[in-house]
N, C-alpha and C positions, 0 to 999 in steps of 0.2 A: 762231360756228357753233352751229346748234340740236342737241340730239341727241333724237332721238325713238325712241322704244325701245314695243315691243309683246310680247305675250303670245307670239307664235311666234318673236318676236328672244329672248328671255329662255329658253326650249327648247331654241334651237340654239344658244346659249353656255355650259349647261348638260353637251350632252351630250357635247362634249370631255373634260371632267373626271369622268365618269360611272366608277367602278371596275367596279360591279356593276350591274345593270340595275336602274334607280328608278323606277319612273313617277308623276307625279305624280295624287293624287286630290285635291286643294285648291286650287284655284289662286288664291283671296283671295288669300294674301301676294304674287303674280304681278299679281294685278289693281291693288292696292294700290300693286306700285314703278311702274307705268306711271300710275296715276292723281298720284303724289306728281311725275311727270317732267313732269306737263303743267302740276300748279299754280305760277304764278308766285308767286317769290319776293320777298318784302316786303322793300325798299331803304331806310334810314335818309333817304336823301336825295330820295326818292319819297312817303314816309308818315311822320308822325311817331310815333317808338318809344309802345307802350304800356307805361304808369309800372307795372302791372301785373309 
């Protein structure tokens, strides 16, 4: 199961746990976990490890 996730998905899971009214003015670190959802993940048995 894929899970894809967006800048308006990441808002409205937010604002459940919201105490006081936050809004955000940044939303790099927002743009940031959806860009990090998309890139695929390096497999030991796909690529080999860098010795690095």
């Amino acid at each position: 199961m894929a899970l894809n996730i967006d800048v308006s998905w990441l808002l409205d899971v937010q604002k459940p746990g919201d105490i006081e009214d936050v809004s955000v003015a940044d939303y790099s670190a927002l743009v940031a976990a959806v860009a990090r959802h998309k890139t695929p993940t390096p497999r030991p048995t796909t690529a080999d490890p860098d010795p690095a």
